[in-house]
N, C-alpha and C positions, 0 to 999 in steps of 0.2 A: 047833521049837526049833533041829533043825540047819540049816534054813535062815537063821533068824534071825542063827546065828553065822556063819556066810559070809557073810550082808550087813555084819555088822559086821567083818568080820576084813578082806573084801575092800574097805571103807569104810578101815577101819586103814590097809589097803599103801597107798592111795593117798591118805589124808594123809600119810604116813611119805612119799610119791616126793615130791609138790605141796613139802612141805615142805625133802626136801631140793634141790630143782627151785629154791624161792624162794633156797633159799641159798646156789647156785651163782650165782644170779642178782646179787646181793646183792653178792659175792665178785667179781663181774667188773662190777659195774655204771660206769656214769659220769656225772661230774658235768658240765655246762655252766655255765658261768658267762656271765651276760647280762645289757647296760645295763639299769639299769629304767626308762629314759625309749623308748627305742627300740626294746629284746631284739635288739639288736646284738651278735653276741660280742666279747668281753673277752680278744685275746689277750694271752698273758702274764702272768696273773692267776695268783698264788701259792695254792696249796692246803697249809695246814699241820698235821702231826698231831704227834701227839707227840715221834716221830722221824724222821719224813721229811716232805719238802716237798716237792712235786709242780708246772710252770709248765703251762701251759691252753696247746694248740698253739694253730692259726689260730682254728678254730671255736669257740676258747672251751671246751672239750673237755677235762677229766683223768682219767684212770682210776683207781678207788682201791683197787687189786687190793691193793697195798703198805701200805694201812692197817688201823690194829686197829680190828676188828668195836666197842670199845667206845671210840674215837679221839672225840673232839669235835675239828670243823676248823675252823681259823679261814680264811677267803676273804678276799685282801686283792687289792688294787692300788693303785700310789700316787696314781691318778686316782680312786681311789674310795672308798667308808667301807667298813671291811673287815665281814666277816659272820659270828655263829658259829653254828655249828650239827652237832647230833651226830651219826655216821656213820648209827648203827642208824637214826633217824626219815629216814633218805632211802629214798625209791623206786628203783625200778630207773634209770628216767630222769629221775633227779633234777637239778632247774633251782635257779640262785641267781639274784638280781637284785640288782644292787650300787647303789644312789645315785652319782652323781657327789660326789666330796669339796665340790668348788666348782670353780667359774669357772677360779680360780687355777688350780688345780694341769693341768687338763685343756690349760688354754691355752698356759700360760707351763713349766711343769715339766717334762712328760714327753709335748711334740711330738713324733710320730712313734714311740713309743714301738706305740702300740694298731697299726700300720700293718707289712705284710710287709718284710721290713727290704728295703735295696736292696745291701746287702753283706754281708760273712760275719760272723754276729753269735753268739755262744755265752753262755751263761749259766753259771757252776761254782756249786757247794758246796764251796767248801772246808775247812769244818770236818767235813765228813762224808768228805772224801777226808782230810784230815789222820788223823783216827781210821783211817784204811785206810792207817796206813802215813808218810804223806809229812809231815817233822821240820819243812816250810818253807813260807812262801805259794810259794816259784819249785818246789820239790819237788811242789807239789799241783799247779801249774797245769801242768810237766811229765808229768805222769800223765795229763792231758786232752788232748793231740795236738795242740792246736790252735796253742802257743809253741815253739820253741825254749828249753830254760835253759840259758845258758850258765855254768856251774859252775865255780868255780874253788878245788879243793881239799874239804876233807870241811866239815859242819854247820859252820854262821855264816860261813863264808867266804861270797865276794862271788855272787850269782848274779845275771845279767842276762837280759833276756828278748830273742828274735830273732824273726824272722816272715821269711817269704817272700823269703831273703839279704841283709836290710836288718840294717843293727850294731843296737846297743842303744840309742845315741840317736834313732833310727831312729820308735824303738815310744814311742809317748805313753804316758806314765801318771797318770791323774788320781783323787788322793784328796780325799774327797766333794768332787770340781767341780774342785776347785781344779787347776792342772798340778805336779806337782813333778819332774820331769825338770829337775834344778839346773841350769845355765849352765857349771858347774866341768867336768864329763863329760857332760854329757848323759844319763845313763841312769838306772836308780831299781837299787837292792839288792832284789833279792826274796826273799835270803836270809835278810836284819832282821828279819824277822817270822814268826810265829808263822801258819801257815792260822787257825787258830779265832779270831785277832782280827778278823774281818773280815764282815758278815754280808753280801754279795754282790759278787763279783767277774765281770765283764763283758768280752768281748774284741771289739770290730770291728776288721777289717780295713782300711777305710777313715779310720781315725782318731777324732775326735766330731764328728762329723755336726753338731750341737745348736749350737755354736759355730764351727765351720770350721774346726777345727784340722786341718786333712789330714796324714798321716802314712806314708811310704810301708811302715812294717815294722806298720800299726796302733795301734790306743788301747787300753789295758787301764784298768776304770774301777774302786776300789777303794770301797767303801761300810761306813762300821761304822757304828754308831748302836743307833735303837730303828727300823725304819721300820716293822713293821709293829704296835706298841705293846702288845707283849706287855710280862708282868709273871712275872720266872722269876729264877734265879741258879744259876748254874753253877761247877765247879770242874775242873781239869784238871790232870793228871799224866801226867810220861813219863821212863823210864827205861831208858839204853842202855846196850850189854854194854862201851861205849867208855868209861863211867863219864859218858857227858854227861847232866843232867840239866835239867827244863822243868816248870813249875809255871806258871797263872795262875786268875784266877778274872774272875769278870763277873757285872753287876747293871743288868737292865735293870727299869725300870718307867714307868706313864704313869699323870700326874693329870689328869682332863680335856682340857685343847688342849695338855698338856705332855708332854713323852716323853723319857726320860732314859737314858742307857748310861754305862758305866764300866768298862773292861776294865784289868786289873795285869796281867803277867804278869814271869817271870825265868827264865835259863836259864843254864846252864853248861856247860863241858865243856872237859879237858884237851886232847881232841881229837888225842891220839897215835894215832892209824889208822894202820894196815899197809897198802902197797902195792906191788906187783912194779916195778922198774923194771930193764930188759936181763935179765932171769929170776931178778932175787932180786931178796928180800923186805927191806921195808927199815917203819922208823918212823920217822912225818913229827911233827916237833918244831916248838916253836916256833907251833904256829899253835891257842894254847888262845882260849878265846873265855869272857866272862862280858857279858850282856846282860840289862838291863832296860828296863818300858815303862810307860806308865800314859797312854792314854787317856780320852778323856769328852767325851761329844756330851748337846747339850741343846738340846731341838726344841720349837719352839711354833708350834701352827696353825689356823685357823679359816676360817669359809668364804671368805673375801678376804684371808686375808694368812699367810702362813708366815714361820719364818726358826729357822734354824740353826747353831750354836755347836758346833766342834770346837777342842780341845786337846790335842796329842798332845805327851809327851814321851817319849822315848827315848835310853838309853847303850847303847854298846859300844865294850867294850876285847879287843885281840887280839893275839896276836903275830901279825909278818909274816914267815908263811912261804916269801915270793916271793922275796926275798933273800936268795940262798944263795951259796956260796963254792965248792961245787964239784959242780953238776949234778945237782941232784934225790936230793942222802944229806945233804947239811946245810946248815940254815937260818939266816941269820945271830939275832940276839939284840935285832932291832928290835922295836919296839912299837907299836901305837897306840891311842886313847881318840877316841870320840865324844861330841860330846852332841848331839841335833837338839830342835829345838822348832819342832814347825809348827801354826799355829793360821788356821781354816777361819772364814771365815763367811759363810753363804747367805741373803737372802732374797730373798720375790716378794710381788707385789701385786697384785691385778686391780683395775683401779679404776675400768673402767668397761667394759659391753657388750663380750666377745670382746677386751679389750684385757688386756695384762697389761705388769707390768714386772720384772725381775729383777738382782740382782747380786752376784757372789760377790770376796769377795776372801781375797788370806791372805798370811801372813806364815812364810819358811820362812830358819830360823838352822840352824848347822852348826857347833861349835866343833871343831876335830882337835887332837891334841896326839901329835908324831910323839918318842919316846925312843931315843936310839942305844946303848948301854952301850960297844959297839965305835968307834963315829967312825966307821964305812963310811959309810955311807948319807949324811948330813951334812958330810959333809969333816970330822971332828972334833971338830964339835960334838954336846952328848947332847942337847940335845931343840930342837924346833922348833915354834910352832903358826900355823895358820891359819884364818878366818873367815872362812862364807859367808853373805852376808843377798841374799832375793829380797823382795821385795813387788810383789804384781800384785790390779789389779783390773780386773772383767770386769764393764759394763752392757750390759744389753740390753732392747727393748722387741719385744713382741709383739702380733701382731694376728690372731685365729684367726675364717676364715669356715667356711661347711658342710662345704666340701671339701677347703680347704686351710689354712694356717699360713705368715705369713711374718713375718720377726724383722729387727734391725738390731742390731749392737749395735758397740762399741768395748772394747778392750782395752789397761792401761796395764800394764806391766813396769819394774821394774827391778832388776839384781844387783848387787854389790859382793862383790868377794871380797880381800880383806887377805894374801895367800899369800906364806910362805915356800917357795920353791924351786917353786912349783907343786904344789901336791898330794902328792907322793913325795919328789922330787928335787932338791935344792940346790944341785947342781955347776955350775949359769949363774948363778945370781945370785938374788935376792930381788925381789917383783914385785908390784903391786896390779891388778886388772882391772876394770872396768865395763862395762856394756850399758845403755843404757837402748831400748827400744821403746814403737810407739804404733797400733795395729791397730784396722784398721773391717772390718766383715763382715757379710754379708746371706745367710741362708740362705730356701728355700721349698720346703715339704711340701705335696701334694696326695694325696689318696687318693678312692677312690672305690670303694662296694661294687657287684658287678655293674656295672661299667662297661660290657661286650658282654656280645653271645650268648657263655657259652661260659668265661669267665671269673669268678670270684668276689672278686676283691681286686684290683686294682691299686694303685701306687703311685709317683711320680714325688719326686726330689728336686734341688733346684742350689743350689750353694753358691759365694761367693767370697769371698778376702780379699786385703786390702791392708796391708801393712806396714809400716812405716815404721823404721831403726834407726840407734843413733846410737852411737859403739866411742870414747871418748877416744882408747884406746890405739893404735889402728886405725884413724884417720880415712879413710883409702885403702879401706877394707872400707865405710863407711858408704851408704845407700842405701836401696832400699825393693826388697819382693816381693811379687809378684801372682800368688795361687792359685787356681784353683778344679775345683769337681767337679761332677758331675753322675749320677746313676743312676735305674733302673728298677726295676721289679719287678713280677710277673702270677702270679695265682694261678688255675691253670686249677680250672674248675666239673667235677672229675675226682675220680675215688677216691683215694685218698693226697694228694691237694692238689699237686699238679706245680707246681712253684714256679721261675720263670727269671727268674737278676737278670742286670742288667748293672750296671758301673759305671766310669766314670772319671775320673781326676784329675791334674790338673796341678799338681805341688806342690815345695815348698823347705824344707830344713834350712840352717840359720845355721850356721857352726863354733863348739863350744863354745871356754871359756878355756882347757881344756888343747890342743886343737887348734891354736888361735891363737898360745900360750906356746911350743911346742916349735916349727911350722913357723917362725917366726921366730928362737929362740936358736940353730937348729942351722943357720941358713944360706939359710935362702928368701931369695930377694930381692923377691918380691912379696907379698903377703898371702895368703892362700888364697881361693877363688872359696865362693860355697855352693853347693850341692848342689841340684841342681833335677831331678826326676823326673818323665818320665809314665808312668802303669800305666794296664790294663785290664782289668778282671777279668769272666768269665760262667762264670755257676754253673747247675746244676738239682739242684733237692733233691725228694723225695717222701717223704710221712708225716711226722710228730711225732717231736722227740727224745724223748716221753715214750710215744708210743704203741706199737705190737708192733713195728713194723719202720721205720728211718728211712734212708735215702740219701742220699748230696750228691756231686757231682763238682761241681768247678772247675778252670778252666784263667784262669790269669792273664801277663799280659806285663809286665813295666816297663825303660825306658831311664833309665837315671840320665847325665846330664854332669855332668861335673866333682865325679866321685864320691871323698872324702875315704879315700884308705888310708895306713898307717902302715909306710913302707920303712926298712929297717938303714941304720944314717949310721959314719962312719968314728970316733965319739966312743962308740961301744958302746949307744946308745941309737936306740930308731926315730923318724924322723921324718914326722910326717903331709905330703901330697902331695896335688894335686890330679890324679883319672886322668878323661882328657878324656873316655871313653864306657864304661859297662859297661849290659850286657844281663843281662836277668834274663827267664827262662819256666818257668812250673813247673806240673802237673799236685796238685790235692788230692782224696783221695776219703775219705770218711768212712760208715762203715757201722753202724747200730747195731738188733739183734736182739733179741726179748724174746718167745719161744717159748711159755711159761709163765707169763707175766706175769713178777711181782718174782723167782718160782724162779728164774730164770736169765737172766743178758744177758750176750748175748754184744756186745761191741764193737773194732770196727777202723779204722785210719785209715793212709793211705800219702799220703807226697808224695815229689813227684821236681821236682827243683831245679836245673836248669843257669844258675848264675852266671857269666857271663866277662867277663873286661878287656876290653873290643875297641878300645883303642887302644895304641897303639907309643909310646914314647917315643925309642927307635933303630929300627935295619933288626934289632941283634942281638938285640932285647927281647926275653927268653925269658920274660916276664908273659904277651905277648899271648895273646888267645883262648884262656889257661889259667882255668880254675874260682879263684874268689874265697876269700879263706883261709879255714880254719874253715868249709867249709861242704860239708858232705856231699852228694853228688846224692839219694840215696835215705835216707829214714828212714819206719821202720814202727814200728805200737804195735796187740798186740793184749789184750785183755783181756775175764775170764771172772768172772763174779759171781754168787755161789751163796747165795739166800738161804732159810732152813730156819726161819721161825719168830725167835725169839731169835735164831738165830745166823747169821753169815756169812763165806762164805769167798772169797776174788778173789785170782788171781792174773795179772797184767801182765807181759809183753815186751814190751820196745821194742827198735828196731833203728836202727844207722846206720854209713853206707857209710863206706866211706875219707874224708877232709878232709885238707887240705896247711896248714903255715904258714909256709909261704915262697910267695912272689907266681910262681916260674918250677914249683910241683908237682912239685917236688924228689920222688922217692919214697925218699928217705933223711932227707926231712923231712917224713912224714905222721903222722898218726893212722889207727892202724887201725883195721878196720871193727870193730862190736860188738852183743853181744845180752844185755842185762840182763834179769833175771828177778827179780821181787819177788814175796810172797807175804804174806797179812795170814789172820789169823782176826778174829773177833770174835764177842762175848756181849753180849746187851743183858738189863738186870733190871729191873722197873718193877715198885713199890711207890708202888699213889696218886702221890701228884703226883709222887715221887721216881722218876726212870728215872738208870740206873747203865749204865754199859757198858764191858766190858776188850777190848783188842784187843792181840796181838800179832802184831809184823811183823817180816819180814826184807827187808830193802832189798840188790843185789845177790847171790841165792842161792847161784849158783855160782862166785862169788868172779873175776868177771869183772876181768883190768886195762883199763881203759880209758882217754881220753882224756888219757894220761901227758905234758902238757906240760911242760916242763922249769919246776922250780919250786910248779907246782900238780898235781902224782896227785891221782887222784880214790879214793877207800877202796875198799878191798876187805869181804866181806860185814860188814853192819850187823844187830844187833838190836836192838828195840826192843817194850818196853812201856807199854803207855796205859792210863789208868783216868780217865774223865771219869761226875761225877754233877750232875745238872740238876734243880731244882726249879720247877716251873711252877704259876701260879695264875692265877686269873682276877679283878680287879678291876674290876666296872660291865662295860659294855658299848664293843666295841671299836669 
């Protein structure tokens, strides 16, 4: 008998190890994701669970240490029909196999997509960084490393995005497809919106590849919709110590080949923030903000045909705190009111063997309404408006063989903008502008798996365009420009996937109408020149942004001629100029750790930036070979993320060096150098389909002054609380 019970006791311990053995196993296991025509990996392939979403590095590959033991995932990619399936029924080395969607989408849709990018390409969450904290899409995508946001003043003020010492018109930004980088400024507001309106935000370096748009500061791609046809509703709330508040809600669902989204949202806030300027403390007036939105995307698709319908509407009204009377203590009593309405639409067609056809067009309106109560601003008159209408459409035809993709396509443009005094400013006179354009372009993707001994992926891309433009106003500006790029990419047959790109481009910015408006009222005698750039960029990266350890160094170069800056004129206003040569080199290294899986990631990024003028306009040009304004040499971001279960905790530095804004690096006209600290907690509560989650954040911890330009302080510390609750169901088969 007592042997009996030592076989069974000794039988016991080691069900009790095997078992807890299988569920360590279980806990750290991974998923591949693989063509089911070929068992080709699927990179880029989204893994979703209830509260996290997870992207498949090269080999198809995700780890789902981060998800709950009782998570059902859905597998999607927009090449493919997505998959569901429950965590518990996987194995250790658990395989999915996806269908191709069709023809269309693989061909025409998302060429070059499944292929090692040949530029620097990033993927965000930005509703899962908003809940961590960031009040803005420019605030979330500043917490990723990979932008500049250049911020002007506290919440709903203007924030624009910067890359590699290129301005804000510089950096493309394309909502679903469409460009709206307006003609008026060039740039997009990243502070207008909310992060969690958005389900994926994208950033290359090299611009959009897909159509040739080259871009010397990069492309940022914005996406809302249903894409991967889930059926849920959400609510969101946020509440600051500033009294600003933020509310929206969202309803996605899919009936068959249909896929529907609907995002409201509204926010407000006095926006009286405290800031130190010369060592006291002062409250910035005048710059209260009240903002609403109502989007809606409606997607229909089947095996040979998609297409896509976006509607966005959006207000805001603000004071302008930029206009002050006596240096950063008081703001005059100006005003302004938006209305935007930009309306998207996409579709594509395969309509025969490896052919496909696509074309998006859209329409993007602008109403301003500027009020004075004082007469400053307007020469004495109280209110001003102006209207901006763009319409562009983009076709293109594609043709995909084994190994490669190549496309052609054409693009029409055209703006109008109806402006009092330009944008702000009345004091030259009252003015209307146009542009119309007419662009042809040919891109081609090749990839190859195991191409050599010794390699696992390769991938080859060229791109060119031609332009054609035509200025009423400006007839002396009119004329045509010719782009193009070219890159690489290799993915060694190595441990961590040693990945070396190259890439480069020969490319051109047009001056927008504010550009064009001032150089001429303030005294140019010529038109302005555009902007013509070459860069070159090579990188190497090793391992997965998703897997334990990831690395990337890049080094890139670019030469801009006849690079557009904005110099003091003797009328109290600056005027844009062409600078014959500026040089741009800068080092990026991106580091990202994950020791314990989800328990902990540690992540880092540094770049260093040397911008210079390198030409004279005299012998006594104190510009030359000085660093470019606004632009720090060094800026760091480190950040630590602590997840326990339900809860988590992350807190972020960033850092940035001195910046001048005066063109001769005045040191009595700088920004000093700075280190902001943020800090966020958060609680997640899942009841059945219901998951709940509060987070609070402090933005600015230790009351850091920063970036004190005369006119726009940035706040000193911020808090903030969030409470988003999300109901998720499953209808039919996704």
């Amino acid at each position: 008998m007592a042997s009996d019970n030592r076989f069974f006791f000794g039988f016991l311990a080691r069900a009790i190890v095997a078992v807890a053995l299988l569920s360590g196993a279980a806990f750290s296991q991974t998923l591949r994701v693989l063509d089911a025509r070929t068992d080709a990996p699927i990179p880029d392939a989204l893994v979703s669970g209830s509260s996290e979403t997870r992207v498949a590095d090269a080999k198809g590959a995700v780890p789902l240490r981060s998800f709950s033991e009782d998570d059902t995932l859905i597998v999607s990619h927009v090449a493919y029909r997505a998959a569901r399936l429950a965590l518990a029924d996987l194995s250790d080395s658990a395989v999915v196999r996806l269908a191709p969607a069709s023809i269309l989408l693989e061909v025409s849709l998302v060429e070059g997509e499944r292929t090692a990018p040949v530029e620097r390409r990033e993927r965000f969450s930005p509703r899962d960084i908003e809940v961590a904290g960031a009040q803005s899409l420019g605030a979330a995508l500043a917490k990723s490393g990979a932008l500049e946001i250049r911020s002007y003043g506290g919440g709903g003020q203007l924030q624009i995005a910067r890359a590699r010492g290129a301005g804000g018109e510089n950096t493309l930004v394309l909502f679903n497809e469409a460009r709206v980088n307006d003609l008026r400024t060039g740039a997009f507001d990243f502070g207008a919106y909310d992060a969690n309106a958005f389900e994926r935000v994208e950033y290359s370096s090299g611009g959009d590849l897909r159509t040739a748009r080259f871009a010397s500061g990069g492309a940022v791609r914005l996406e809302t919709g249903n894409p991967d046809g889930e059926t849920n509703a959400s609510a969101f709330a946020r509440f600051n110590d500033d009294e600003g508040r933020a509310a929206s809600v969202a309803y996605r669902d899919r009936f068959g080949d249909y896929a529907t989204a609907i995002d409201a949202g509204y926010a407000y806030s006095p926006n009286r923030y405290e800031y130190k300027f010369q060592d006291e403390r002062y409250t910035r007036h005048n710059a209260h903000y009240e903002r609403a939105r109502f989007l809606a995307d409606a997607t229909r698709r089947d095996e040979t045909y998609a297409a896509n319908l976006f509607v966005g509407l959006r207000s805001f009204a603000s004071g302008l705190p930029g206009y002050v009377s006596d240096n950063n203590q008081r703001g005059s009593n100006a005003s302004r009111s938006d209305l935007t309405t930009l309306v998207v639409s996409d579709a594509a067609w395969a309509f025969a063997e490896g052919w496909s056809a696509s074309a998006t067009g859209s329409w993007n309106r602008q109403a301003a309404t500027f009020e004075d109560p004082d007469g400053t601003m307007l020469r004495g008159e109280r209110a001003a408006e102006t209207d901006y209408d763009e319409f562009a459409l983009d076709a293109r035809m594609a043709r995909a063989y084994e190994f490669a993709t190549l496309a052609l396509g054409a693009e029409a443009r055209r703006a109008d903008l109806d402006d009092r005094g330009q944008y702000l400013n009345s004091a030259i006179g009252e003015v209307s502008m146009s542009r119309r354009s007419l662009r042809g372009y040919a891109t081609a993707t090749a990839e190859r798996r195991r191409p050599f001994q010794g390699a696992s992926q390769a991938t080859a891309y060229a791109g060119l365009s031609y332009e054609g433009i035509e200025e009423p106003n400006y007839p002396s500006a009119e004329g045509s420009e010719f782009s193009y790029a070219l890159g690489a990419a290799v993915v060694a047959d190595l441990p961590f996937d040693p990945t070396l790109r190259l890439f480069h481009a020969d490319g051109v910015r047009t001056p927008t109408f504010n550009e064009r408006y001032y150089a001429a009222a303030l005294g140019a005698r010529e038109a302005l020149l555009s902007e013509r750039y070459r860069s070159f960029e090579a990188a190497l990266s090793l391992g997965a942004r998703d897997d334990v350890a990831y690395f990337s160094i890049a080094w890139f170069a670019r030469q801009t001629d006849d690079k557009i800056v904005w110099t003091p004129t003797v009328y109290g206003l600056q005027r844009p100029r062409n600078l014959r040569r500026a040089a741009t080199t800068g080092l990026e290294f991106d580091a990202t750790i994950r020791p314990f899986g989800e328990f902990l990631a540690l992540d880092a990024s540094y770049d260093y930036l040397d911008a210079r003028n390198r030409s004279a306009l005299s012998a006594d040009d104190r510009s030359f070979d000085k660093q470019i304004v606004y632009t720090p040499k060094h800026r760091a971001r480190a950040a630590a993320t602590l997840t326990l279960g339900d809860f988590g905790f992350a807190v972020i530095a960033t850092y940035a060096s001195r910046s001048y804004y005066t063109a001769d690096n005045n040191p009595f006209s700088s920004l000093d150098p700075y280190l902001l600290v943020d800090a966020h907690a958060r609680r997640r509560f899942t009841l059945g389909a219901f998951t709940a989650e509060a987070t609070l954040s402090c933005a600015n911890v230790f009351d850091e002054s920063y970036l004190v330009v005369q006119s726009y302080p940035m706040p000193l510390r911020t808090i903030a609380a969030t409470f988003r609750i999300s109901y998720k169901t499953v209808r039919g088969e996704q």
